[in-house]
C-alpha positions as CSV (number, residue, x, y, z in Angstrom):
1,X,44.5,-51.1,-9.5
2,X,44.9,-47.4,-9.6
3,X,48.6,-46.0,-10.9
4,X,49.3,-42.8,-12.8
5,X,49.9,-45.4,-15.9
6,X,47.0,-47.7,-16.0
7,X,45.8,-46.4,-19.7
8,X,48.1,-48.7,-22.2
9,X,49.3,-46.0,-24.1
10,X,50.7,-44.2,-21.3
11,X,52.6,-46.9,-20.0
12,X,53.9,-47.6,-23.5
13,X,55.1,-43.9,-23.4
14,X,56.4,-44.3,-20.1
15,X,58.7,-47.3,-20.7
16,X,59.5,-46.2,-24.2
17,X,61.0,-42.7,-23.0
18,X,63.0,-44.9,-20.3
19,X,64.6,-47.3,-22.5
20,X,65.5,-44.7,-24.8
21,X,67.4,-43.3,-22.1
22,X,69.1,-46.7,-20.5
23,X,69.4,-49.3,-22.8
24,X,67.8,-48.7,-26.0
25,X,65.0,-50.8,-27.9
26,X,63.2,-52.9,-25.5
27,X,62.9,-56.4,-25.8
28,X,63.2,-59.9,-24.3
29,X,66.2,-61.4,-23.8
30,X,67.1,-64.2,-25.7
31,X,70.5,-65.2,-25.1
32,X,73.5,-65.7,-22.3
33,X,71.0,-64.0,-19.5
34,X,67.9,-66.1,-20.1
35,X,69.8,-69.0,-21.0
36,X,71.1,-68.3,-16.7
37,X,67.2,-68.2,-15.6
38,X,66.4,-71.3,-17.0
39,X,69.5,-73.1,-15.1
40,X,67.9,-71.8,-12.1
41,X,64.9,-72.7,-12.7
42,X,66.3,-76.0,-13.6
43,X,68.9,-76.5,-10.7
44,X,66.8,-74.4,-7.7
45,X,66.5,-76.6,-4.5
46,X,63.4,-74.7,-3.4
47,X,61.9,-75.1,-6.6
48,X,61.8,-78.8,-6.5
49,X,60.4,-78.6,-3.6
50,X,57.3,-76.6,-4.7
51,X,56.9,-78.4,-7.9
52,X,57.0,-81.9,-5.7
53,X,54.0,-80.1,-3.6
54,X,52.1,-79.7,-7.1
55,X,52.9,-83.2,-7.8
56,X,51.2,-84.3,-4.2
57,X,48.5,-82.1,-4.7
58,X,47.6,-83.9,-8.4
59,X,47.8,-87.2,-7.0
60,X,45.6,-85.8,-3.7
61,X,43.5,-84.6,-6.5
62,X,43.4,-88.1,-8.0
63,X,42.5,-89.9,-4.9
64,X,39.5,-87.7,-4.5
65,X,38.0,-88.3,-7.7
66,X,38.3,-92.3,-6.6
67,X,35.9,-92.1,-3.6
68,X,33.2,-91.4,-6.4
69,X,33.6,-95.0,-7.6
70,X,32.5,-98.0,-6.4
71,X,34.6,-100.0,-4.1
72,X,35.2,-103.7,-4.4
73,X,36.4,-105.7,-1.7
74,X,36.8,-109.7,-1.1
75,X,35.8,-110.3,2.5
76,X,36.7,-114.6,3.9
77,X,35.7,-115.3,7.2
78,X,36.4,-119.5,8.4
79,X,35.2,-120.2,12.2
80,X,36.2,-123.3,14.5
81,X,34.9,-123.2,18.1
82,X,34.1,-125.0,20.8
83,X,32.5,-123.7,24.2
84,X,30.7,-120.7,24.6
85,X,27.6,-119.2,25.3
86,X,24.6,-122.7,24.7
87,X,20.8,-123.0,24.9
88,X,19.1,-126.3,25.8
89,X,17.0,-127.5,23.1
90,X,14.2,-130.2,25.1
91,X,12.9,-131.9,21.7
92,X,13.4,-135.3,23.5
93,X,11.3,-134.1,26.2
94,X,8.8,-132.9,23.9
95,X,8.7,-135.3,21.4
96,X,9.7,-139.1,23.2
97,X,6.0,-138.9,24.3
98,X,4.2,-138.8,20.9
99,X,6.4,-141.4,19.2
100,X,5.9,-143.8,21.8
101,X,2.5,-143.6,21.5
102,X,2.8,-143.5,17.6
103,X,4.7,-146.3,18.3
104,X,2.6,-148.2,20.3
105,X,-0.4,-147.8,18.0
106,X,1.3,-149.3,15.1
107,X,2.4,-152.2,17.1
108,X,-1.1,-153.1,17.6
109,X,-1.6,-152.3,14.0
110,X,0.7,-155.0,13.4
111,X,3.4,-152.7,12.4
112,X,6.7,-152.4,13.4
113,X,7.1,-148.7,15.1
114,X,9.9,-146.4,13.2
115,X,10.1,-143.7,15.7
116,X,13.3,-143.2,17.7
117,X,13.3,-142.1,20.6
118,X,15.8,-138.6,20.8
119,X,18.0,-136.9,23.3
120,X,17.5,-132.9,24.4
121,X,19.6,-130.6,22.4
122,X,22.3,-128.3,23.7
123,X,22.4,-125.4,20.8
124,X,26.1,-123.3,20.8
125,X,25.6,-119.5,19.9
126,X,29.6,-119.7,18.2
127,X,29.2,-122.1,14.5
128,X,31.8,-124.3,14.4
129,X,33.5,-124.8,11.2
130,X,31.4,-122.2,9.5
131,X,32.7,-119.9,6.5
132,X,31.4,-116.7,5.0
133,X,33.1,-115.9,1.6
134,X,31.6,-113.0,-0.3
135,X,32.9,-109.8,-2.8
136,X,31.3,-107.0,-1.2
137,X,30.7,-103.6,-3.3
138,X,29.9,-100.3,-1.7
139,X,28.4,-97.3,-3.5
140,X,28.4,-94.2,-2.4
141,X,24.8,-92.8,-3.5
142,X,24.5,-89.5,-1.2
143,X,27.4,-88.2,0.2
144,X,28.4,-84.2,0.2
145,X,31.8,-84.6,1.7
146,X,33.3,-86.6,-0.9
147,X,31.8,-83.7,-3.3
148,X,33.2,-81.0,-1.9
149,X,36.8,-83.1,-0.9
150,X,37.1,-83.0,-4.9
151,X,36.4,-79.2,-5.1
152,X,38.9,-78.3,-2.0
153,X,41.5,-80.6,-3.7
154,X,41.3,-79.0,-6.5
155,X,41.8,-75.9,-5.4
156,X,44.9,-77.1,-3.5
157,X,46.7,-77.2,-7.0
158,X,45.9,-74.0,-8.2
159,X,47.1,-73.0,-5.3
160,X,50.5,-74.8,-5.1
161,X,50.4,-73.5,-9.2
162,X,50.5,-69.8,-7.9
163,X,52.9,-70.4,-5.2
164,X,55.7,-72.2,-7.7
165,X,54.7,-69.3,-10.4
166,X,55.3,-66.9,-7.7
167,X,58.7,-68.5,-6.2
168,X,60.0,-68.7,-9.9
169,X,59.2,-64.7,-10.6
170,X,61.1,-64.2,-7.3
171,X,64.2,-66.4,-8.3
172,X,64.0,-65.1,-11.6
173,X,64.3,-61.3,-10.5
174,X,66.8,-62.3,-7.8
175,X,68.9,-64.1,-10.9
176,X,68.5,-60.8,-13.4
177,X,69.8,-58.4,-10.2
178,X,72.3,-60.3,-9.2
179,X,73.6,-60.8,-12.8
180,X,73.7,-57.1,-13.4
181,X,75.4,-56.7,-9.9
182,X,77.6,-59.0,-11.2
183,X,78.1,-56.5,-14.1
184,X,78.2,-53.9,-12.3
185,X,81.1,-54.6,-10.1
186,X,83.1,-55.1,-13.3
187,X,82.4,-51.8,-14.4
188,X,83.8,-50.6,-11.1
189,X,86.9,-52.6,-11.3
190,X,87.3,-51.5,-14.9
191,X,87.4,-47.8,-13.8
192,X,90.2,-48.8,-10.9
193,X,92.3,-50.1,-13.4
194,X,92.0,-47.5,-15.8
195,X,92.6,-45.0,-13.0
196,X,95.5,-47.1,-11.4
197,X,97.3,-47.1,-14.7
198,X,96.9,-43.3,-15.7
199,X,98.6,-42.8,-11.7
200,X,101.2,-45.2,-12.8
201,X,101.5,-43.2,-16.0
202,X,101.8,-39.9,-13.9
203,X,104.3,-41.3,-12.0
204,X,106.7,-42.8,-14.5
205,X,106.4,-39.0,-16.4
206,X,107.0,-37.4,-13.2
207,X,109.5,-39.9,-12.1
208,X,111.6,-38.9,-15.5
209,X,111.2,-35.2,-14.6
210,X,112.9,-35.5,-11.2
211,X,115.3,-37.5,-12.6
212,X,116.6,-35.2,-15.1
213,X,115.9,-32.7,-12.0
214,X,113.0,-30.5,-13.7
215,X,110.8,-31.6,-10.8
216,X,111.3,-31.7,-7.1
217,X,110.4,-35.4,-5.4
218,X,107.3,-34.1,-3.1
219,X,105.2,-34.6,-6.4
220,X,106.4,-38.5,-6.5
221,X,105.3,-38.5,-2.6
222,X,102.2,-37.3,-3.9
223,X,101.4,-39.6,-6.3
224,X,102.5,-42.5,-4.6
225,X,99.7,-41.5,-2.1
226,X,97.1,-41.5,-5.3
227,X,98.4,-45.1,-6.3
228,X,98.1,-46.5,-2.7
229,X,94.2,-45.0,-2.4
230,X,93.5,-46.3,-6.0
231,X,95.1,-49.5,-5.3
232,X,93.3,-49.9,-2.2
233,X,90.0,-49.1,-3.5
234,X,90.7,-51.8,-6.7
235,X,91.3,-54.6,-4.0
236,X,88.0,-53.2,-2.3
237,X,86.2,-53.4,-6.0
238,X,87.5,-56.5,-6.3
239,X,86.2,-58.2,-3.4
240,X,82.7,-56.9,-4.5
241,X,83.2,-58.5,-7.7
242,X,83.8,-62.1,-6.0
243,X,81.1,-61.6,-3.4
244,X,78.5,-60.8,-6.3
245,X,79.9,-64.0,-9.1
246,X,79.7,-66.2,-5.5
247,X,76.1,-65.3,-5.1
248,X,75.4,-65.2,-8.8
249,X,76.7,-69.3,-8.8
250,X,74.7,-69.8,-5.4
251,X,72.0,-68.8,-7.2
252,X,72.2,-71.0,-9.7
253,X,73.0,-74.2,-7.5
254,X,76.7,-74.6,-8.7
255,X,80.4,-73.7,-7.5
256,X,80.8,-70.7,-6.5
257,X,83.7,-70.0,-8.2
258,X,82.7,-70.9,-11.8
259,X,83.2,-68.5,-14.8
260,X,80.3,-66.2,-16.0
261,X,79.7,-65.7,-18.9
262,X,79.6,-61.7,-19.8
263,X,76.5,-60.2,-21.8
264,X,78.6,-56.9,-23.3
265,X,75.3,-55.8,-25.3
266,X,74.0,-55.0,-21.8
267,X,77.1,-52.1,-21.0
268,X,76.2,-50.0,-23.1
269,X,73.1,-47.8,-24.3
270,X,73.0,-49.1,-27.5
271,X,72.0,-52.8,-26.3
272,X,68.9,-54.4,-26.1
273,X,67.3,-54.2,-22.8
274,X,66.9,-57.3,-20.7
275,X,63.1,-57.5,-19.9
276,X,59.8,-56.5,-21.9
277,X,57.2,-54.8,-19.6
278,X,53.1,-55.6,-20.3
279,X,51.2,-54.5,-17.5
280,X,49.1,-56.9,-17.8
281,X,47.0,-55.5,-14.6
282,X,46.8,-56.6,-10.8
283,X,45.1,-59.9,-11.8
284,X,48.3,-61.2,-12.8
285,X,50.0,-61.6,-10.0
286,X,49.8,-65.0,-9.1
287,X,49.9,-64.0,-5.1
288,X,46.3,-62.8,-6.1
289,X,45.3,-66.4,-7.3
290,X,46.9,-67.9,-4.2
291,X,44.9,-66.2,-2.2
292,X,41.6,-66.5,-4.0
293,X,42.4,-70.2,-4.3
294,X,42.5,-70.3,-0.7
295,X,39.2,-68.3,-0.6
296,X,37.4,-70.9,-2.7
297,X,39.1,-74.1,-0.8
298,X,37.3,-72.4,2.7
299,X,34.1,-71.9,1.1
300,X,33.8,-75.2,-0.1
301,X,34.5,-76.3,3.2
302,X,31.9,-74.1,4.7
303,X,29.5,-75.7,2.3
304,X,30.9,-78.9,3.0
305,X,30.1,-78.5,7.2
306,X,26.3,-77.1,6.2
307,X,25.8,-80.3,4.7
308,X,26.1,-82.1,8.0
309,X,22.5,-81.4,7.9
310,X,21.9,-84.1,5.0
311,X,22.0,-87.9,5.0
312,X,24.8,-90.2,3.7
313,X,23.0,-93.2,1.6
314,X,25.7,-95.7,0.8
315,X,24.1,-98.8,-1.2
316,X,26.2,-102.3,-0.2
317,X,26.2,-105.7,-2.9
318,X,27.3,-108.9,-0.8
319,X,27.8,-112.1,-3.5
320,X,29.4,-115.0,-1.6
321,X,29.0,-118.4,-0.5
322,X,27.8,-119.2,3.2
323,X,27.3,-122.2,5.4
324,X,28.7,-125.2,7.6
325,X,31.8,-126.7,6.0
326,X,34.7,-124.8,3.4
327,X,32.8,-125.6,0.3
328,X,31.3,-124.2,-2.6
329,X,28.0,-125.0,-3.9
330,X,24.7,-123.4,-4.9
331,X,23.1,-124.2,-1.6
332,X,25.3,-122.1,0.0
333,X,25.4,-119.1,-2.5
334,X,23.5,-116.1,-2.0
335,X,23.4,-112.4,-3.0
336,X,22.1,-109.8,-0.5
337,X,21.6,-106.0,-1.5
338,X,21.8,-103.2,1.0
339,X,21.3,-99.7,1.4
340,X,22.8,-97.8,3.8
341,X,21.7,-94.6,5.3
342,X,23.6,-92.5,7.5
343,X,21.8,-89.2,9.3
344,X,24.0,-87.7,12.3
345,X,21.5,-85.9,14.9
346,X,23.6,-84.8,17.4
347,X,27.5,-84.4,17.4
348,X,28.2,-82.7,20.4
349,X,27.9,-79.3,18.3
350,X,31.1,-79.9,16.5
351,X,30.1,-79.2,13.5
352,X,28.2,-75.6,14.5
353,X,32.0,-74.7,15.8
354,X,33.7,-76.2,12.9
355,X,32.0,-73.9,10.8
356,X,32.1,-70.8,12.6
357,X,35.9,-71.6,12.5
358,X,35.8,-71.8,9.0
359,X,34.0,-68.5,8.6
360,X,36.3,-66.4,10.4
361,X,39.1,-67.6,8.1
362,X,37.1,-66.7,5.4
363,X,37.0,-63.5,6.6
364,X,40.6,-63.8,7.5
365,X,41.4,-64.3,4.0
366,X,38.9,-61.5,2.5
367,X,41.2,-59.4,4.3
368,X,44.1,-60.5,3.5
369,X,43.5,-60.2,-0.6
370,X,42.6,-56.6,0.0
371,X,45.6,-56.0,1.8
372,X,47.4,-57.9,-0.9
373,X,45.8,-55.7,-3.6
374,X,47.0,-52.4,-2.0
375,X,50.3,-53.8,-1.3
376,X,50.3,-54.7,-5.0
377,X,49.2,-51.3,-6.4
378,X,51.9,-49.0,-4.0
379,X,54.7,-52.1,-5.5
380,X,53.5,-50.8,-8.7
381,X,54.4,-46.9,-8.3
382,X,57.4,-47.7,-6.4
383,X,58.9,-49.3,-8.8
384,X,57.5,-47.0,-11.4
385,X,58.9,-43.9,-9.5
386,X,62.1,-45.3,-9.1
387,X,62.7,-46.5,-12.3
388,X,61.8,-43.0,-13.8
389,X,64.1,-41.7,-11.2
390,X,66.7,-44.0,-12.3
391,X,66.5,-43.1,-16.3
392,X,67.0,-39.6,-15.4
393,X,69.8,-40.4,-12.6
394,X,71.6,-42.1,-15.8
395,X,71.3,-39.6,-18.6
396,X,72.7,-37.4,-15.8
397,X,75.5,-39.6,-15.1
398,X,76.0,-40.1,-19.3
399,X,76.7,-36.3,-19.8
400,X,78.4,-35.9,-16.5
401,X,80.6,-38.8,-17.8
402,X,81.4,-37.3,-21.4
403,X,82.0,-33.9,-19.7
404,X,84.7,-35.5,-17.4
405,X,86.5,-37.4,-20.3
406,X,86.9,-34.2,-21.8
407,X,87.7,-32.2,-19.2
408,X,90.2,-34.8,-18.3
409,X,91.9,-34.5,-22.0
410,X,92.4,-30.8,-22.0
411,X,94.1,-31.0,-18.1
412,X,96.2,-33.7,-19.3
413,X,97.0,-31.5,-22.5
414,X,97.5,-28.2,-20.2
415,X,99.7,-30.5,-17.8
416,X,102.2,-31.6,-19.8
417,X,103.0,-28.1,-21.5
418,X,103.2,-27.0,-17.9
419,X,100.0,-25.1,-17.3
420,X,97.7,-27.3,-14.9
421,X,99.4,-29.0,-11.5
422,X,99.8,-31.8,-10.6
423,X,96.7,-31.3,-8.4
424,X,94.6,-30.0,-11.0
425,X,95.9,-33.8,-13.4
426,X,95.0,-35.9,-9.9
427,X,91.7,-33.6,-9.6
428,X,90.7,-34.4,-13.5
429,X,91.6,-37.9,-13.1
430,X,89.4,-38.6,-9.8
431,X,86.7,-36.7,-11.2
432,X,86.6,-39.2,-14.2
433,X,86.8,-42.2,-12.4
434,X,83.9,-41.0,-10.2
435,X,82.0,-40.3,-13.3
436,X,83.0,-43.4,-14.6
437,X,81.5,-45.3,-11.4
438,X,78.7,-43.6,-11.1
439,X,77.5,-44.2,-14.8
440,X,78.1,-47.9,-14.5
441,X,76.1,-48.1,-11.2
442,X,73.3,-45.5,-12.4
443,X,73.6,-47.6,-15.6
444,X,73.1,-51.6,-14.3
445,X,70.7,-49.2,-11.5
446,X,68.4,-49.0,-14.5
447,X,68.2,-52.1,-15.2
448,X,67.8,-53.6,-11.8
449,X,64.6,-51.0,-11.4
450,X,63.3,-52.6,-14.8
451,X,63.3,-55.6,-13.8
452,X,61.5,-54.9,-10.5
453,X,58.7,-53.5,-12.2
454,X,58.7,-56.5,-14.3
455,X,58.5,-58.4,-11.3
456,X,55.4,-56.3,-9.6
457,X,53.5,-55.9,-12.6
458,X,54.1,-60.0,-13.1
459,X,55.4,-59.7,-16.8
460,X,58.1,-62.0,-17.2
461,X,56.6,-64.5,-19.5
462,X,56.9,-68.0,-17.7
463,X,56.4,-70.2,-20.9
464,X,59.4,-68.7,-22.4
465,X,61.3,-71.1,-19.7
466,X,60.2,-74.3,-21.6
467,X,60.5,-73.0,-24.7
C-alpha cells in the first residue's frame, strides 16, 4: 500500500511528533480502558455469535476429515413370504421315466427298486424365511470431492477467523470512541459549571453593589440573562453526557445507567496515550484474509468440478452370515470383497455451468480484494490526515486556552477596581469557557483520530484480550 508514511521511521516520526502534542508518551493501555474492551469482548451479543460460527465451522472441518475413513456399518435383513412371482420345475416329468425303468430292471435283478417316484416343482422367486446378516465396510479409494470438501472447509474457518478478528477491531474502536465521548462530555459539563458559578459569583458581587446603591439594577438583568444561557446550555451538556454513558453501557451489554469508571490520566497531556500504533502494512487487515480465504474456498471448488472428469473407486468388504433359517453357522458364512467404480459420462452439462458459475465469482472476488485494497490504503491517509490535523487543531486550542485564562484574570482584576464592564467580565468569561470546550473536544478529538488509525492500520494487538 502506498501512503506518505510507509518507511518505518517516518511513521515513527509521524506519530511521535503527534503524541507529543496530545497525550504524551505513547503506549498501550493497561488499565480502567482496556480492562472495558475486554468486558465487551466478553459480554458482546454479536460476538457470540461469530465465535459460535467458528465453532460450526471446526466441527464442519471435523466431519470432512471423517469421509477419508472407512465406514463400518451392520446391515440385517430376515424375509417371510408367501406368493409371488413362481417357475414350474418338471423334474417329475423328467425323471419318473428313468426310475421306473431303473426300477423295473432291478426288480428283475431280484432287487427291490429304491427310486421314488417325484412330483413337478413350483420354484417362488421371493425366499421365505431367509436372512442376510453381514458388517459391510466401504472405502473410499478415488474420490476428488471429498479432497477438496476438506480444503473448502478449511478455508471456511480462516474465514469465519477474519470475520470475528475483524468484528472485535470494530467493537473495540467503537468502545475506545465512545469512552472518550464519554469523557469528553464531562469536560464540557465541567466548563458549564465552572462558568455557571463565576455568573453566580458576578451576580452576588453585583447584587451587593446595587444594594448598597453603587450599581444601578439593569446589570443584575444582565446577568440573570448570562445565568439562564449558561444554565440552559449545562442541562443541554448534560443530556449529552447521559446519552454518551447510555451508549458506553450498551456497548458493553449491561444497564445503561451504571457508573463508569473515569481514566483522569487520559485529560490531560501529561498521560499516557491510549493505543500504540505499528503499521504493520495492508496485509494485516484481516478483511484482506477474508477475502482471500474466500478466493481459495472458490478455487478449490473450481478444481473440485474439473474433476468430474475422473472416476470415483470405492472398495466394499461384506462379512456376514447368509441362508434359509435365522442361524449362524459356517455353512452360511461368507466374506465377499468389492470394488466399486463410479465414472459419470453425461450429466446434463451441469457440471460445465457449475463451473463457469464458479469462475465468475472468482473473478467476482479478484475484484473485490482490489477494491478492498484501495479502500484500505485512502482509510490509511484519512485517518493519517486527520489525525495530524487534529494534533495541530489541539496545540491551537492549548495556547488559545492558557491565553483566555489569562486574559480572563487581568479582566476580572481590571473589573473589580472599576476599569473593565460588566460586558468586557461576561466577554472574558464566555471566551474562556469556549476555550475551555474547545480544548476538551480538540483534546478527546485526538484521541478518537488515534484510535481510528489504529483501527485502519489493524494494530490493536488482539492477544492482549486473553492475556
Amino acid at each position: 500500500m502506498r501512503s506518505q508514511f510507509q518507511h518505518p521511521v517516518a511513521l515513527m516520526f509521524f506519530t511521535i511528533t503527534l503524541l507529543t502534542i496530545s497525550c504524551g508518551v505513547l503506549a498501550q493501555t493497561g488499565g480502567i480502558l482496556d480492562t472495558y474492551i475486554v468486558a465487551g469482548m466478553e459480554n458482546n451479543l454479536a460476538l457470540k455469535q461469530k465465535e459460535l460460527n467458528l465453532s460450526l465451522s471446526i466441527h464442519a472441518l471435523k466431519e470432512a476429515n471423517g469421509l477419508f475413513y472407512p465406514s463400518a456399518e451392520l446391515n440385517a435383513q430376515y424375509m417371510l413370504a408367501s406368493g409371488g412371482r413362481s417357475i414350474e420345475m418338471p423334474v417329475g416329468d423328467m425323471l419318473n421315466g428313468v426310475y421306473s425303468s431303473l426300477n423295473s430292471i432291478l426288480e428283475s435283478m431280484g432287487q427291490t427298486g429304491g427310486f421314488p417316484q417325484i412330483a413337478n416343482q413350483e420354484i417362488t422367486f421371493l425366499p421365505n424365511d431367509y436372512h442376510d446378516t453381514k458388517i459391510r465396510v466401504i472405502t473410499p479409494l478415488v474420490n476428488a470431492e471429498i479432497y477438496y470438501n476438506r480444503k473448502i472447509k478449511q478455508e471456511m474457518i480462516t474465514g469465519s477467523q477474519a470475520e470475528i478478528n475483524v468484528y472485535k477491531r470494530e467493537l473495540i474502536k467503537e468502545i475506545k470512541t465512545s469512552y472518550f465521548r464519554y469523557l469528553q462530555t464531562l469536560k464540557v459539563v465541567d466548563a458549564y459549571h465552572s462558568a455557571l458559578e463565576l455568573v453566580n459569583e458576578a451576580r452576588r458581587v453585583n447584587q451587593k453593589l446595587v444594594e448598597n446603591q453603587m450599581a444601578g439594577p439593569e446589570k443584575l438583568f444582565r446577568i440573570d440573562a448570562e445565568v439562564s444561557k449558561v444554565t440552559a446550555e449545562l442541562a443541554k451538556a448534560e443530556s449529552d453526557r447521559n446519552t454518551a454513558a447510555s451508549y458506553f453501557n450498551f456497548l458493553l451489554n449491561r444497564p445503561l445507567q451504571y457508573d463508569i469508571i473515569i481514566d483522569s490520566l487520559l485529560f490531560g497531556t501529561s498521560g499516557k496515550s491510549p493505543v500504540t500504533i505499528t503499521r504493520q502494512g495492508e496485509q494485516q487487515r484481516e478483511e484482506l484474509h477474508q477475502l482471500n480465504s474466500a478466493l481459495k474456498s472458490t478455487g478449490y471448488y473450481v478444481n473440485m468440478k474439473k474433476a468430474y472428469v475422473l472416476p470415483e473407486i470405492t472398495n466394499v468388504t461384506d462379512i456376514g452370515y447368509q441362508g434359509y433359517a435365522y442361524k449362524f453357522d459356517k455353512s452360511q458364512q461368507y466374506i465377499m470383497n468389492t470394488i466399486n467404480l463410479s465414472w459419470p459420462l453425461f450429466n446434463g452439462f451441469r457440471n460445465r455451468n457449475e463451473l463457469s458459475r464458479a469462475k465468475i465469482e472468482t473473478d467476482q472476488l479478484r475484484h473485490k480484494l482490489d477494491e478492498t485494497v484501495q479502500q484500505i490504503e485512502m482509510q490509511c491517509r484519512i485517518a493519517e490526515s486527520n489525525l495530524l490535523a487534529s494534533g495541530k487543531a489541539e496545540e491551537a486550542s492549548s495556547g488559545s486556552l492558557n491565553s483566555s485564562k489569562a486574559y480572563y484574570k487581568v479582566v476580572s482584576k481590571q473589573y473589580a477596581i472599576g476599569q473593565k464592564s460588566l460586558l468586557d467580565l461576561l466577554d472574558a468569561r464566555n471566551q474562556l469557557t469556549s476555550s475551555e470546550i474547545y480544548y476538551a473536544v480538540s483534546h478527546f478529538d485526538t484521541l478518537i483520530r488515534l484510535t481510528e488509525l489504529e483501527r485502519v492500520y489493524a494494530a490493536y494487538d488482539l492477544d492482549n484480550l486473553t492475556r
